[in-house]
N, C-alpha and C positions, 0 to 999 in steps of 0.2 A: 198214276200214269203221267208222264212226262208230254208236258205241250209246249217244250222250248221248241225249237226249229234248228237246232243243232245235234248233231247227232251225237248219241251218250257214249259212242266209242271214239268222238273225235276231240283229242285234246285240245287241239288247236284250228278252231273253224276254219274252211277256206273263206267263207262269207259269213257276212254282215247276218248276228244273232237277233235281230229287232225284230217283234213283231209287228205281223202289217199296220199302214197307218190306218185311221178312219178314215181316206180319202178314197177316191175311187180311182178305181184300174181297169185295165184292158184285156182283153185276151190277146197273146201274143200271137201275130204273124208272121212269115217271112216275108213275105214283100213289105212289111213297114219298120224292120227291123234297121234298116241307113238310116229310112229318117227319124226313126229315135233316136238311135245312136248321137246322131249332128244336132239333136233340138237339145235346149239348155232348158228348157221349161221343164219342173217337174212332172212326174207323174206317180201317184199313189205306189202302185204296185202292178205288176204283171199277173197274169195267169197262162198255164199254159196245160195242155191235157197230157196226161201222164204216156198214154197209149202211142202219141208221137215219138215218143225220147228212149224207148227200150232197148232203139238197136244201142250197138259200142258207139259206136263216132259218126263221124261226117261234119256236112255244115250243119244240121238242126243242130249240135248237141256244141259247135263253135259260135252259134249266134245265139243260143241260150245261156253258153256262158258267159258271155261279153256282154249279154240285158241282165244277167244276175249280178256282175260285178258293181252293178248298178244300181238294179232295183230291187226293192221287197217282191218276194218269189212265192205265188200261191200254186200249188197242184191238184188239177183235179183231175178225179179216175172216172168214166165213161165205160173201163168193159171189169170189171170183178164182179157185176151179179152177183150183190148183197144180197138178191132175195130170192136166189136160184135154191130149188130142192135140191140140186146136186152137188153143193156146197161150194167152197171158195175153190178156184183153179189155184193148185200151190204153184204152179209154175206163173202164172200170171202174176200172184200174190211176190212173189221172188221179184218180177221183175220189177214191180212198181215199187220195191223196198231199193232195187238198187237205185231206180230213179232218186229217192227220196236220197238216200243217203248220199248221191255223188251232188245235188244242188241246197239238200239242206234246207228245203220251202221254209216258209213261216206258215203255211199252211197246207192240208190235203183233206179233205175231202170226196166223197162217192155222191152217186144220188139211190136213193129208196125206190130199187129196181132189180128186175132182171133181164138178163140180156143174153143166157149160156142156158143148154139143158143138157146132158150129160156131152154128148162130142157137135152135137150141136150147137150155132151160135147165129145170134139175130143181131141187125143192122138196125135196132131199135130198144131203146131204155122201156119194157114193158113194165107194167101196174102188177103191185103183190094185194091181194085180199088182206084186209083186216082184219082177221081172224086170233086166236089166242096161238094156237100151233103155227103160224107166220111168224108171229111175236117174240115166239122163243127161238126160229131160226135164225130170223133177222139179228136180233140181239148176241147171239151166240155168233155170227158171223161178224159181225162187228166185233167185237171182243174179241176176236182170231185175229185180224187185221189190225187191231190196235197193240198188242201182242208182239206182234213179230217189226211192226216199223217203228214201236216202245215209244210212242206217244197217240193222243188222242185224237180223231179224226169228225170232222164234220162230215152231218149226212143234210143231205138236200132233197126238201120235197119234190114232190112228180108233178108234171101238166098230166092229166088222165084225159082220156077218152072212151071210156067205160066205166061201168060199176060191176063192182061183183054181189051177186043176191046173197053169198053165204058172209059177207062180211059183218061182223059183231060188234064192231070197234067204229067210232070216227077217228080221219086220218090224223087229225089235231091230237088226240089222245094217245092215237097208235106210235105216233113220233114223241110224244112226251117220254110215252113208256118203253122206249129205245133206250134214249136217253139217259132216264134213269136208270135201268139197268146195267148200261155199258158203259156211262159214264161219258159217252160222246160229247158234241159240240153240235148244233144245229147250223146250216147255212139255209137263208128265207129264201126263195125265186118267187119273189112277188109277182113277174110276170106269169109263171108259175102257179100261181094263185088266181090270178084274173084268169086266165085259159082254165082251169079248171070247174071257175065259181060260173063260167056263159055255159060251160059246153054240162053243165048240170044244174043249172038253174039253181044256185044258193046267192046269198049276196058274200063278198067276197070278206066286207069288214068284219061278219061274225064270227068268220074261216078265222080272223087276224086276231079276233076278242079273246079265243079258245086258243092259240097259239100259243107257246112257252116263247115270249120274245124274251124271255131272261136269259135264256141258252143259247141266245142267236149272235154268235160271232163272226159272219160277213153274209153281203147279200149281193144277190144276183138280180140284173134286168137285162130285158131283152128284147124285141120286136117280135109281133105275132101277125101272123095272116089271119086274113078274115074268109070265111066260106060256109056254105048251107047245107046241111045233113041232109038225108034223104026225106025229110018233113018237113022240110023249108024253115027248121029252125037253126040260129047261129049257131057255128061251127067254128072255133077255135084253134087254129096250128100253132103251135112253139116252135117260130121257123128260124127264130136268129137270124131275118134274115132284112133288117130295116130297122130307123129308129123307135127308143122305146115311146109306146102311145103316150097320149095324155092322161086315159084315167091309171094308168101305169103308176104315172109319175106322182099322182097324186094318192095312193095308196103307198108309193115311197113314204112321201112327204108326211103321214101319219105315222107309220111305223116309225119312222127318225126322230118324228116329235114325241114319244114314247121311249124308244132305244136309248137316244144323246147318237151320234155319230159312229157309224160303223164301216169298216172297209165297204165297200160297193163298188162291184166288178159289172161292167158294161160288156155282155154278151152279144157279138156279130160275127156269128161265124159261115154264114153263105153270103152269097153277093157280096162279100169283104167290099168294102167302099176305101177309099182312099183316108189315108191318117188322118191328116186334117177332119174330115169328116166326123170319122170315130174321135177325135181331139174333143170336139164340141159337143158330143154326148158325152163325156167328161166332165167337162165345164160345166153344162147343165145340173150334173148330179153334185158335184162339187161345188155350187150355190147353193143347193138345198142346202148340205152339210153343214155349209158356214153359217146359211142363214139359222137352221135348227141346233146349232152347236152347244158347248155349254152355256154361253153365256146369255147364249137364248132360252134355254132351258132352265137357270138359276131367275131369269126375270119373272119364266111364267109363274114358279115358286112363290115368288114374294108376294106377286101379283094375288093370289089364291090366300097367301096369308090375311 
């Protein structure tokens, strides 16, 4: 399976072939699309949600391409309902292929969900049961999508908010065994991991012990709300909608001291704050990186020798 970022029908790339750096990125806006344009500072790479860019033209698809001419371009899908009984939508699937092929990402990615049932469709990434018969759909639907955009796609764990009683599988397992079968790439939401590890009481590091981080080629954070279930116990939202916490940051900080440096995409997608703002949750993440980088990581080596 092919994991360039060029497409294998395009002799001649319109853009830059490089995979993402290990630096962190943003999700693209429009309203802070001037002032990147005008800043001279770098930034890692972009992300942007696939489900935006389907229509033909306008200005999304003129301010995407003038951040692409630019920057490393990650994509991520939000409605294909990898873990829909009702299989992939081929029209949906069409459309995010032309995405992929008219910008050419260095990366795309889905999350480990559903979101479609047969003509139906929900305003929410729901949770799939870990089950063996989930396993082979899920799988089988990834390998469909990797397939037809003819390179290999990251899948992204869930923030959950239930359990299911018939599930057979831990989720750490269930996403190895994706993996291996489809041949995929993992993307971590370690915020993702904390909202999951309160709102069902596991600790979050044994989640990360059991994790394949050898698969894991970029990672996502985010800001979570805080609120109380109907038992007055914590309660968890993946709101994207403030900066990432502190114990957040510091389950970063181990997985990179582990990993060596990996792209890291800073998730804010309600309350969008102004760029500067979003700037300096960058910079933040972007000191871990440096500080955990190789050359921190060849020290602790020696150190251990």
């Amino acid at each position: 399976m092919r994991s360039t970022p060029c497409s294998p029908q395009t002799e001649t790339p319109r853009f830059s072939c490089a995979p993402l750096p290990p630096r962190a990125g943003a999700g693209l806006k429009p309203g802070h699309v001037d002032q990147i344009l005008a800043d001279d500072r770098p930034v890692g790479f972009f992300e942007v949600h696939a489900e935006n860019y389907m229509g033909a033209g306008g200005a999304p698809h003129r301010a995407l391409t003038a951040i692409r001419e630019r920057f490393p371009l990650s994509v991520h899908g939000v409605g294909l309902s990898i873990g829909s009984e009702s299989g992939i939508d081929p029209t949906h699937l069409e459309r995010l292929a032309r995405v992929v092929e008219r910008y050419e990402p260095a990366m795309v990615s889905e999350h480990l969900a559903w979101s479609s049932h047969e003509t139906g469709y929900f305003n929410d990434l729901l949770p799939v049961p870990y089950t063996a018969e989930t396993l082979d759909r899920v799988a089988r639907h990834v390998s469909q999508v990797q397939e037809r955009l003819k390179r290999r796609i990251l899948i992204e764990n869930p923030s959950t908010y239930v359990l299911f009683e018939n599930s057979t599988m831990a989720e750490t397992d269930f996403i190895r065994e994706i993996a291996a079968r489809s041949g995929c790439g993992l993307l971590l939401d370690i915020n993702n991991v904390f909202v999951s590890a309160t709102n069902h009481s596991f600790q979050p590091l044994q989640y990360l012990r059991r994790f394949p981080l050898e698969l894991v080629e970029e990672i996502h954070l985010a800001g979570h709300a805080e609120d109380l279930d109907d038992e007055g116990e914590p309660l968890l939202i993946d709101a994207h909608d403030r900066p990432v916490a502190e114990a957040v940051w510091k389950l970063f900080e181990i997985v990179i001291s582990q990993t060596g440096p990996l792209p890291t995409l800073i998730e804010w997608n309600n309350d969008v704050p102004d760029w500067p703002v979003l700037r300096r949750e960058l910079s933040l993440a972007d000191a871990i990186l440096d500080r955990l980088g190789p050359a921190s990581l060849l020290g602790s080596r020696h150190a251990a020798e």
